[in-house]
Each structure stands twice: as C-alpha cells, then as structure tokens.
N, C-alpha and C positions, 0 to 999 in steps of 0.2 A: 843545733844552735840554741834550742830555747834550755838546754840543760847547760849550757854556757855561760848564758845569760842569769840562768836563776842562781849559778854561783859569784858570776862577778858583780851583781845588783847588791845584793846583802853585806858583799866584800865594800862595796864603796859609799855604800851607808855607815857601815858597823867600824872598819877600821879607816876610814879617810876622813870619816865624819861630814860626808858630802851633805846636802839638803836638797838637792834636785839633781837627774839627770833627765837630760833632755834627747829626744831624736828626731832626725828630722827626715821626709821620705817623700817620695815623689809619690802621689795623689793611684797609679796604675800599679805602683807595687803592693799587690794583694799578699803575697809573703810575707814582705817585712810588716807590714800592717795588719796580720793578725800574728804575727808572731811578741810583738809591740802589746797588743789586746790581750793575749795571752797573758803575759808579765804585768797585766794592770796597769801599762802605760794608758793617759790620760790623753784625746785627740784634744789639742786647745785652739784648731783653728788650722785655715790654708790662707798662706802666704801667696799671695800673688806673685808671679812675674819674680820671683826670688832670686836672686843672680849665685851661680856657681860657677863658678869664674869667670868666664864669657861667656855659658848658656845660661839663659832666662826663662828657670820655669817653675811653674805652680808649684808650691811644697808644702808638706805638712809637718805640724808640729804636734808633738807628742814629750809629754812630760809623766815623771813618775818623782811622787814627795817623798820624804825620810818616812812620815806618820804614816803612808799607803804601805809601808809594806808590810805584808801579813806574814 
C-alpha cells in the first residue's frame, strides 16, 4: 500500500494539479494511521460522533498540502 500511495500522491499533485488530499480514519485503525504518517499526512484533529451513513463514530482527519510533498 504505501508504494501505492507514494505513486498516486505525487500523480495527483503533479498532473490534477490538486492542492490538498485528505483521509479520514477511525481513531483504532493503527494501520492506516501509520501508514497516513508515513506519507507525511498531517493529523488535523478527531471529529466527533462523525456520521458514516447511519453509524456514528469518532474520525480522524488527516490532510497532506501540494508544498509537503518532498
């Protein structure tokens, strides 16, 4: 995954001309949250009580800028 990642980040910076992606992840998934960390996604905060469709639960967010990426 994070070799996935390290291709599609640069790809949607560089050719979509994106300025932020975002992800977002439930608070117990230690996977995706250091794999997130790895990539130099930024934690900006837990959402409370976040609604995913009908279930409501704590979420994280995680953001990586155009200028972060090395």
């Amino acid at each position: 995954m994070l070799e996935a990642l390290g291709a599609i980040i640069p790809f949607g910076f560089k050719n979509l001309g994106l300025h932020r992606i975002q992800a977002m992840v439930m608070p117990e998934n230690n996977a995706s949250i250091s794999l997130l960390e790895k990539c130099n996604f930024k934690n900006e905060g837990l959402l409370r009580a976040y609604s995913f469709g009908t279930l409501f639960t704590d979420t994280l967010i995680y953001s990586l800028l155009a200028e972060e990426l090395n």
